[in-house]
C-alpha positions, 0 to 999 in steps of 0.5 A: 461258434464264429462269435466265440472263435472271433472274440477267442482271436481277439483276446489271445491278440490283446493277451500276446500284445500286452505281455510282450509290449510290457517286457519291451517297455518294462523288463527290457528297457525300462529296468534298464535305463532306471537302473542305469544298465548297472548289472550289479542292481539288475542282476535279480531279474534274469535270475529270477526269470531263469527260476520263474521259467523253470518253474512254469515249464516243470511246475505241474499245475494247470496253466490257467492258475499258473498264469492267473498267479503270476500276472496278478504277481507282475501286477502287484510288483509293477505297482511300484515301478520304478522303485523297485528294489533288488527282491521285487526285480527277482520277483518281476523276473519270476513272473516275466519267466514264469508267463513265457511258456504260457505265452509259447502254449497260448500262441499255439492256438494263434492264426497267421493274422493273430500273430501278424496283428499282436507282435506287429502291434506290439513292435509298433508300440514299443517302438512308440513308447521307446522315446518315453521317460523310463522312470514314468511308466508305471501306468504304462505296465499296470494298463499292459498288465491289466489287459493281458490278465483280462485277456487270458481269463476271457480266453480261458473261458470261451475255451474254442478249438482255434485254427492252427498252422504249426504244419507250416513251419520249420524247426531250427536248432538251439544253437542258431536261435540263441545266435540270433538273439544275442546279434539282436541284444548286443546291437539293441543294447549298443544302439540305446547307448549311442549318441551318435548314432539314436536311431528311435530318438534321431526322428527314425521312429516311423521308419522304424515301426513301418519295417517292423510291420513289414518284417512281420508280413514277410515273415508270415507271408513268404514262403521261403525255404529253410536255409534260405531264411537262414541265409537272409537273416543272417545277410539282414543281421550283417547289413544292421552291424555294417550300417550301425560301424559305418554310422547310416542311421537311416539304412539301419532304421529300415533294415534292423527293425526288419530282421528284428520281426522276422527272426522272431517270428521265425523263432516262434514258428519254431517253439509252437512245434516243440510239444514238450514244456518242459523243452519249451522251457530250456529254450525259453531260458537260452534264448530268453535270458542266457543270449539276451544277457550276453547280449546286454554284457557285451554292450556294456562292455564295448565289445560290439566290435568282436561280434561280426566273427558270429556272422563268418560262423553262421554266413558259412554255415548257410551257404554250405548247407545251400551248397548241399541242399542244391547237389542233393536236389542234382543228384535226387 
């Protein structure tokens, strides 16, 4: 019984590791650069992942099946990276969405050091691999997909009852979590275009993987309160913008790739909670592609300058509820 819940964890670390290295290295950046962040050409693919993650949270089929068609799908599809055209780019966004329920469902069945070893792995290979040529890692996506396909079997059929600690979290509201992602996207999109300031490319790289790792362990490991987590990751993402306008490449490297770890996994602390799919869905599609394409549209655009108003916004906010919260405790 130990073999199998060990061997279970190994493949559901591999399974979260590839698909979230893949949409990284692939989806995100990758058709990005190839495509030279024209949305005109790209537009297909969030599109596509709205409609795939729709699909997949509403589509009553077993997830097995779901998920064996649609990375046998990403496969086929990045075979032919980087040639992509814009009907493949719709069919690689249905696969990608499709598999992001899957991945919540998978992750539910995740121990603390699964989730610290697969999405910091994940952050440091990324951040590895960010530096390479876009139009050259098409065996790059193959291997990342192959593993995950292979993954996801093996983790089907040894079928354990996996430790779970989703008592341990708390839940945060849409809102808050779609703000977090669009601060992300608009300085990770800003900062890949900014000569002056290429903080993966500016020799930062181990700095970067090493505050990845390290917002990861706070993450799962400090045990905060609920606005107080609010509270720092909304202090972290002001430091990121404020070191990013000020051009310090080397407090940014510590400090983003930080805040980048911990409110993700925050995020993820909140959707394992949420028991519905077809809620699970909704979320994925605000936060994975309606905030993250904001995001991109906001970079591309030029129009970074305005998004520290979302920081007065969400700074009040959690130091009103912190104000509450302390004369409730006074008054309990």
């Amino acid at each position: 019984m130990l073999e199998r819940e060990v061997m279970f964890n190994i493949f559901l670390i591999f399974f979260v590791f590839a698909e979230l290295s893949f949409y990284l290295l692939i989806a995100q950046t990758g058709i990005v650069e190839v495509f030279h962040s024209k949305i005109a050409l790209i537009a297909l693919l969030p599109v596509g992942g709205v409609i795939g993650t729709y699909l997949s949270a509403n589509l009553k089929m077993q997830e097995h099946y779901k998920a064996l068609f649609l990375l046998s799908l990403q496969i086929s599809i990045v075979y032919f990276y980087p040639h992509l055209n814009p009907f493949m780019l719709f069919l690689l966004g249905i696969a990608v969405g499709g598999m992001s329920p899957i991945i919540i469902l998978t992750i539910k069945k995740a121990t603390k050091l699964d989730l610290m070893l697969s999405l910091g792995s994940a952050y440091m290979f990324g951040t590895f691999f960010f530096t390479s040529n876009p139009f050259h890692r098409e065996t790059l996506g193959i291997i990342l997909s192959v593993t995950a396909l292979l993954s996801y079997i093996f983790i089907e059929e040894i079928k354990t009852t996996n430790r779970s600690f989703v008592k341990e979290f708390y839940s945060y509201p849409l809102y808050l979590m779609v703000a977090w992602v669009f601060l992300d996207s608009s300085l990770f999109e800003t900062l890949s275009r900014d000569v002056n300031i290429p903080i993966w490319r500016g020799g930062f790289g181990y700095e970067i993987m090493f505050f990845h790792a390290l917002g990861v362990l706070a993450a799962l490991s400090i045990r905060l309160e609920y606005y107080q987590k609010i509270f720092l990751i909304t202090v972290m993402f002001t430091l990121s913008y404020l070191f990013y306008f000020i051009k310090e490449p080397l407090y940014l490297s510590i400090v983003y790739p930080f805040v980048i770890s911990y409110y993700n996994i925050v995020i993820l602390q909140s959707l394992i909670k949420v028991k519905n799919l077809k809620r699970i869905g909704i979320y994925m599609i605000f936060i994975g592609w309606i905030a993250s394409g904001s995001g991109l549209m906001v970079a591309l655009n030029g129009y970074i300058l305005y998004v520290p108003l979302l920081f007065t916004v969400l700074f009040v906010e959690s130091i009103q509820k912190q104000i509450n919260l302390k004369k409730e405790l006074s008054h309990a």
